[in-house]
C-alpha positions, 0 to 999 in steps of 0.5 A: 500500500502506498504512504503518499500521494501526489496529485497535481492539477493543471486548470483555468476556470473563467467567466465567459460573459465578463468581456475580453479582460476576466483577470478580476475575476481569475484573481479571486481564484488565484487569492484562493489558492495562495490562502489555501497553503497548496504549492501553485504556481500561476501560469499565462494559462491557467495555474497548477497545484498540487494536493496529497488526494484526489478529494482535495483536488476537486474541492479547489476546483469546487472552491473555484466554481463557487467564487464564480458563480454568483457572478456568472451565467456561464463558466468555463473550466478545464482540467488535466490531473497528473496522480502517482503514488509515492511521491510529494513535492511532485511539482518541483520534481517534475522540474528539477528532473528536465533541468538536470537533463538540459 
């Protein structure tokens, strides 16, 4: 049985009715994330975190939809997950492997 797990999320969660600019409103996801103590890295893009357990996982995305929804009749959201058993800090690891080998 495995001792640890790591699940990272690559997502970008948005208002599609706000206009061209939505970056008030991706800016109170982002809050969210700083505040939930999660390692997360923004990106142009979306952003990308990681949990120790798929439920976890879905609650920040959940956690992003509710920021949203009062404020929006539609919500676009994308999602990709990145789940392997024995191992943490998999976001730095994943970098720091491709580095050693450039």
């Amino acid at each position: 049985m495995f001792k640890r797990m790591s699940v990272i999320v690559e997502y970008a969660i948005f208002p599609t009715d706000k206009g061209a600019s939505v970056s008030d409103y991706v800016s109170q996801i982002i809050k969210m994330l700083e505040e939930s103590g999660l390692d997360y890295q923004l990106t142009s893009m979306g952003s990308i975190y990681e949990c120790a357990t798929m439920q976890e996982a879905l609650a920040v995305i959940q956690k992003s939809h509710d920021i949203l929804a009062p404020v929006s009749e539609r919500i676009y959201a994308t999602a990709k997950f990145d789940i392997r058993k024995n191992r943490q800090n998999g976001i730095q690891q994943k970098l720091e492997s491709i580095k050693k080998k450039l």
